[in-house]
C-alpha positions as CSV (number, residue, x, y, z in Angstrom):
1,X,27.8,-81.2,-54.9
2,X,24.2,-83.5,-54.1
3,X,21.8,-83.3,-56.8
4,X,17.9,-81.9,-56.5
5,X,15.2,-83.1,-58.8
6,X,13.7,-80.2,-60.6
7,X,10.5,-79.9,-62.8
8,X,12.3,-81.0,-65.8
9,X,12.9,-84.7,-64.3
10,X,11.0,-87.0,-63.7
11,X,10.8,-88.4,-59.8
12,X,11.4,-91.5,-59.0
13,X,8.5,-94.2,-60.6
14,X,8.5,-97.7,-58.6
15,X,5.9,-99.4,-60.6
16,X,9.0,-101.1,-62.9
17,X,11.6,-101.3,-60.2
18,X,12.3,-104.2,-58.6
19,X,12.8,-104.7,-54.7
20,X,15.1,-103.2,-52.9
21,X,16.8,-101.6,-49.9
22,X,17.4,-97.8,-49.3
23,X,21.3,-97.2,-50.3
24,X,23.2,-97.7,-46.8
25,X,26.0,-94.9,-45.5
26,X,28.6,-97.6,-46.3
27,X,27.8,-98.3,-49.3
28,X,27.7,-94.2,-50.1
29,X,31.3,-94.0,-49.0
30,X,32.3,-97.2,-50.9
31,X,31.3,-95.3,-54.3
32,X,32.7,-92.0,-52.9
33,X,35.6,-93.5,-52.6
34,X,36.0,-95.5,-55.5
35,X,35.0,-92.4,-57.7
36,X,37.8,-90.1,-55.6
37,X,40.3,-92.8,-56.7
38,X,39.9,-91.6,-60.5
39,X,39.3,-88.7,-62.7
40,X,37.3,-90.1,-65.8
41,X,35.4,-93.0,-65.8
42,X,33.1,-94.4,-68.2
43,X,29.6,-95.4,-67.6
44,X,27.5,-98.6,-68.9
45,X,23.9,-98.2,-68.4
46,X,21.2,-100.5,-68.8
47,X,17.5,-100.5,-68.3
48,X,17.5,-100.5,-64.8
49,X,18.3,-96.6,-65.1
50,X,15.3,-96.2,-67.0
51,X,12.9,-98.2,-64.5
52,X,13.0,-95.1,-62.5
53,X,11.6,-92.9,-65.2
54,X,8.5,-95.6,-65.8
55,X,9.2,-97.6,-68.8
56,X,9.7,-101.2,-67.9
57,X,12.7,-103.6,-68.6
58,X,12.9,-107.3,-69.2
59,X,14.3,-109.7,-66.8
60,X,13.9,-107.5,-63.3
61,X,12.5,-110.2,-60.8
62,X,9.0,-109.4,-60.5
63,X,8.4,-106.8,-62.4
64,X,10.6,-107.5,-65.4
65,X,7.9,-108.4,-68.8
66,X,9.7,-111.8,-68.8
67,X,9.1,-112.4,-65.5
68,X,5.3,-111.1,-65.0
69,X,4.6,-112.0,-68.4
70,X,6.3,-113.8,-70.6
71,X,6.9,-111.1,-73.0
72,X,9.9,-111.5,-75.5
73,X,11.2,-108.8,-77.7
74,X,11.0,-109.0,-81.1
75,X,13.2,-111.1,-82.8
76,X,15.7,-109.2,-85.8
77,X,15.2,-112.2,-88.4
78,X,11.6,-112.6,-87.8
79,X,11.1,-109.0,-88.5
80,X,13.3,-109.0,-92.0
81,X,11.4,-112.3,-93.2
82,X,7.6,-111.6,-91.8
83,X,5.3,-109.0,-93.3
84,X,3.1,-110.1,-90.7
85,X,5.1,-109.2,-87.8
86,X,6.3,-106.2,-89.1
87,X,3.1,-105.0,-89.2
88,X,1.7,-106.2,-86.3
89,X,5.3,-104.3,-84.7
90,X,4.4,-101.1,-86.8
91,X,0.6,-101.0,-85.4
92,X,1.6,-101.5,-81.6
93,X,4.5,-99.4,-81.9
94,X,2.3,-96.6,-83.4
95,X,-0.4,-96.8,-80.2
96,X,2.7,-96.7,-78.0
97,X,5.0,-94.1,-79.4
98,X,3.5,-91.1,-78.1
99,X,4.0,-92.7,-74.6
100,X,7.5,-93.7,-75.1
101,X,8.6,-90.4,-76.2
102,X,7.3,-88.5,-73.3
103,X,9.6,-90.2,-70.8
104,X,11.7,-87.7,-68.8
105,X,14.9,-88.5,-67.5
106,X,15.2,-89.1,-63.8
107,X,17.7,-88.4,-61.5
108,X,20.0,-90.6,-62.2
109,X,20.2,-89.4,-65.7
110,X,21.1,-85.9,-64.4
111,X,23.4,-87.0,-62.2
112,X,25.6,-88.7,-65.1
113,X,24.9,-85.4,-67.1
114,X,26.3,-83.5,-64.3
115,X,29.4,-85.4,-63.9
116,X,29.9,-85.3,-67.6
117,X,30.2,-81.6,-66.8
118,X,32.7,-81.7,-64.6
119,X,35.0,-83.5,-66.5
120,X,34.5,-87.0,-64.4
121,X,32.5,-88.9,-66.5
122,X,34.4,-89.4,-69.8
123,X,31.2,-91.0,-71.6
124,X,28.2,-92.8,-71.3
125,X,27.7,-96.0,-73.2
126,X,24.0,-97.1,-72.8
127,X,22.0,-100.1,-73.8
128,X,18.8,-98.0,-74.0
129,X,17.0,-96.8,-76.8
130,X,14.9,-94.2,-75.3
131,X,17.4,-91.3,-75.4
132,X,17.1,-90.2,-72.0
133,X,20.9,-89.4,-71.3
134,X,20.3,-87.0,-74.0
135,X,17.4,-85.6,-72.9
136,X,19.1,-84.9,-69.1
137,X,21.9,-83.4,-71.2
138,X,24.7,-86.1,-71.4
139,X,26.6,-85.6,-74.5
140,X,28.8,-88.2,-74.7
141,X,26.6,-90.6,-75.2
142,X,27.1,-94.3,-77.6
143,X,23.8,-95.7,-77.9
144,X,25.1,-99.5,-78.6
145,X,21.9,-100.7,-79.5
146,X,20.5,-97.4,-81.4
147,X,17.5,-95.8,-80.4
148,X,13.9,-95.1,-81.3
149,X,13.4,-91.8,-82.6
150,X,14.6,-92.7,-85.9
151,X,13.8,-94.9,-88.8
152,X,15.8,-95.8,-91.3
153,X,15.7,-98.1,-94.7
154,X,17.8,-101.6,-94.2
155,X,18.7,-101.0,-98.4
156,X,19.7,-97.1,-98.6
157,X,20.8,-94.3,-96.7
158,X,17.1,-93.2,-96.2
159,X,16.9,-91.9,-92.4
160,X,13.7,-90.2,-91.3
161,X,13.1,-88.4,-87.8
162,X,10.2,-91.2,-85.7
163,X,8.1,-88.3,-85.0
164,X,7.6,-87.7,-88.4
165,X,7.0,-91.3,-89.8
166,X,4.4,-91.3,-86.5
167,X,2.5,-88.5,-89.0
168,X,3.4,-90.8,-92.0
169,X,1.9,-93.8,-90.3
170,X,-1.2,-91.6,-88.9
171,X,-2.0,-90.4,-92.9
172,X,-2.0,-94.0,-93.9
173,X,-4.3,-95.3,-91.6
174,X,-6.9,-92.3,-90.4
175,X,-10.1,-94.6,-91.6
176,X,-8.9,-96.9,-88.7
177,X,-7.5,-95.0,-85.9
178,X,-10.0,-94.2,-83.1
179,X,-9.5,-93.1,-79.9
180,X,-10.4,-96.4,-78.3
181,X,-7.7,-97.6,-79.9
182,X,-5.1,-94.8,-79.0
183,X,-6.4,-95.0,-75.1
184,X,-5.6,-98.7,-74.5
185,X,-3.5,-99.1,-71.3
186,X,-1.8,-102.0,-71.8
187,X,1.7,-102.2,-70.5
188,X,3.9,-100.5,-72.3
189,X,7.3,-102.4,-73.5
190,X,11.5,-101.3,-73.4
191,X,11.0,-100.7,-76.8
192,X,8.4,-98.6,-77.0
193,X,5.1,-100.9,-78.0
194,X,2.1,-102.3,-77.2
195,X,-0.5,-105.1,-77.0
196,X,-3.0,-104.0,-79.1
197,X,-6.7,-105.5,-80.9
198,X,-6.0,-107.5,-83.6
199,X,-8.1,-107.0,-85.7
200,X,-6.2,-103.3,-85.8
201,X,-2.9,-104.5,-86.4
202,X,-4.3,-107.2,-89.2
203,X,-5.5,-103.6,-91.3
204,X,-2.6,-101.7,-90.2
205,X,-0.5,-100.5,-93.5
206,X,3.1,-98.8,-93.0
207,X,5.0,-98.0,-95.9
208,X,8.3,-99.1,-97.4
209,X,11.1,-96.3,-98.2
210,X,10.1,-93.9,-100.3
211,X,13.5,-93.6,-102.3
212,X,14.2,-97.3,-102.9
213,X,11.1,-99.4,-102.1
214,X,12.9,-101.1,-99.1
215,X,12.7,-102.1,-95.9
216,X,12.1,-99.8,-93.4
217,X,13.0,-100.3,-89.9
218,X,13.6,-98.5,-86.4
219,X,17.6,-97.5,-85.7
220,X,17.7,-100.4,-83.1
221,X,19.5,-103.2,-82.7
222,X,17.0,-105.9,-82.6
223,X,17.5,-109.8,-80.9
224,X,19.5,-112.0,-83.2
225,X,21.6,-108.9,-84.5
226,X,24.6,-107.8,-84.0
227,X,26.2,-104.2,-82.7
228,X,28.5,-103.2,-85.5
229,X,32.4,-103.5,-85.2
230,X,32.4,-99.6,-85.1
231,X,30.5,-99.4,-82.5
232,X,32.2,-102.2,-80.2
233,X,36.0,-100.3,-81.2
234,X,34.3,-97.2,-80.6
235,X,33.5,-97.8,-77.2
236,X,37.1,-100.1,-76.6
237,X,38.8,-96.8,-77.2
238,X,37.0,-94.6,-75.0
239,X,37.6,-97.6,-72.3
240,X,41.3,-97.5,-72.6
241,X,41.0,-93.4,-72.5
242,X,39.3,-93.7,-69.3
243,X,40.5,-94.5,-65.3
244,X,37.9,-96.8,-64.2
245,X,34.2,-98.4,-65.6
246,X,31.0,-97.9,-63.5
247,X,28.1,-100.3,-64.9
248,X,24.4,-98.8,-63.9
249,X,21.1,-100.9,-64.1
250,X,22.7,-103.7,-66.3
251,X,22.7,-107.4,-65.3
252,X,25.0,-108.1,-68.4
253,X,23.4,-110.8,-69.6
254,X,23.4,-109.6,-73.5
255,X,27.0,-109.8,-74.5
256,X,27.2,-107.0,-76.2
257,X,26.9,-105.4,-72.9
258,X,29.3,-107.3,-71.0
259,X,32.1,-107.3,-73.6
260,X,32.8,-104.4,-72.1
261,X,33.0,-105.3,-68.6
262,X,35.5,-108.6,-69.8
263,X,37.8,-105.7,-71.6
264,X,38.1,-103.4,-68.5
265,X,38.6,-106.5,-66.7
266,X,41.6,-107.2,-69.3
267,X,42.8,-103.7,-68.7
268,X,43.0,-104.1,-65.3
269,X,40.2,-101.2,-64.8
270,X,38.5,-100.5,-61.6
271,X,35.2,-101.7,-62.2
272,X,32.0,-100.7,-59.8
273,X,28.4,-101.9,-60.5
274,X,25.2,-100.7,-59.3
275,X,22.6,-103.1,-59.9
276,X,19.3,-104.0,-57.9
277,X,19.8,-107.4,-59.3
278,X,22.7,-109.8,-59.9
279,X,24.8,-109.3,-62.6
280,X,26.9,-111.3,-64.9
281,X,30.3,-110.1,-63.3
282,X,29.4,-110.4,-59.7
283,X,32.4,-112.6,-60.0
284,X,34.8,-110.2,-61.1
285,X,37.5,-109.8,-58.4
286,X,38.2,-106.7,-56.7
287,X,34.7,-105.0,-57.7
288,X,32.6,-102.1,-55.9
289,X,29.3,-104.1,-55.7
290,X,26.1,-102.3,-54.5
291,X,23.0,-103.6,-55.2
292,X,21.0,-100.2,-55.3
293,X,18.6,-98.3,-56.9
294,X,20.6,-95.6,-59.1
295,X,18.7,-92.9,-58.5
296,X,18.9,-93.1,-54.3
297,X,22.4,-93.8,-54.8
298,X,24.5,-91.5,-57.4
299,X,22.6,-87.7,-56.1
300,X,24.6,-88.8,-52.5
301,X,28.2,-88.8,-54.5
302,X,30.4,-85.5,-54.3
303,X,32.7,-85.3,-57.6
């Protein structure tokens, strides 16, 4: 079956993509065959799935906010000791959220939905935070680093749904939200914030949990922590249930991506990678390596 884009994906965005080729015919029948070799394989995705659907990643060569402009993601300890950053990260995330959240999935996304569907994909493990496996209808989904549409208190079990805290956040600071301020096009960031005045985020007040007076902090996994053991035996287990690993838009250069590539490596798993950029297990032996854009490539497989 080949896959169409319909109104409810987005097309493919090449703003945040990096350069690349058109997918070759060999390189088609190279996947083809690799996924005809197995029934259930799981899939690690990374940002570079997302690229397509406009939101930017990190480290892509030329386009990555690392590479254009030197923009680092906020740092875990720097948010739990700073009331200062964690406002400043509450005010730019607050300008940006309304963005973030209206990202459609592409078609790569559907593509992974669909062979969920039929039975070939047996989950999705992603490195994104935006939800967009979700949102193309992938159930299976472990989010090893979270995701943004919830905030939750570091102290209790407090949970509250993003959209809602973005009302909670707007009551709390109406005498200094204008629309100049919401119409700022700065780039948009993975995580979903922006570069914002100054002087805005200096007045910007968020609140701490309402049930315990703690800290209050998006369900991501920031830089400098850790994914939980759950989450990493979680995801070991659905490895060793499935025939094969297929990594999408990930250079695995955060280990708690690539853990997974070392353990189907250690299972003896057929391992194929899609990548526009090099990866942290181009060195794997015995791989299916194509350096292609996700979305030109996966619509072209049969399953």
């Amino acid at each position: 079956m080949l896959y169409h884009i319909n109104r409810h994906f987005s097309p493919f965005v090449t703003e945040f993509v990096p350069k690349h080729r058109k997918v070759t015919n060999i390189e088609i029948k190279l996947l083809q065959q690799f996924m005809d070799s197995t029934d259930r394989v799981l899939v690690l995705t990374g940002a570079g799935i997302s690229t397509e659907s406009g939101i930017p990643d990190y480290r892509s060569e030329g386009v990555g906010l690392y590479d254009r402009k030197g923009h680092k993601p906020i740092q875990y300890q720097d948010f739990l000791r700073s009331d200062d950053i964690r406002r400043r990260y509450w005010a730019r995330n607050y300008c940006g959220w309304t963005r973030f959240s209206s990202f459609e999935p592409n078609v790569g996304h559907k593509c992974l939905a669909e062979w969920e569907r039929r039975r070939r994909v047996h989950t999705v493990v992603t490195q994104n935070v935006d939800r967009l496996h979700y949102k193309a209808g992938s159930e299976n989904v472990i989010e090893i680093h979270g995701n943004a549409f919830v905030v939750k208190c570091l102290y209790c079990r407090y949970r509250v749904s993003r959209y809602l805290f973005q009302q909670i956040l707007k009551q709390l600071n109406e005498d200094i939200i204008t629309n100049d301020i919401l119409n700022q096009s700065n780039t948009l960031r993975p995580d979903g914030d922006i570069d914002i005045d100054s002087k805005f985020m200096q007045q910007f007040r968020y609140p701490s949990c309402p049930r315990c007076d703690g800290l209050l902090k998006p369900d991501i996994i920031f830089f400098g922590d850790n994914v939980s053991k759950d989450v990493v035996n979680d995801v070991n287990n659905k490895l060793k249930e499935s025939d094969a690993l297929v990594i999408i838009g990930s250079s695995l250069q955060v280990y708690s991506g690539y853990r997974f590539a070392l353990m189907a490596k250690e299972l003896n798993k057929p391992i194929a990678i899609l990548n526009i950029g090099t990866t942290r297990a181009d060195h794997f032996d015995k791989i299916v390596r194509l350096y292609t854009r996700a979305g030109d490539t996966l619509h072209h497989i049969v399953v």
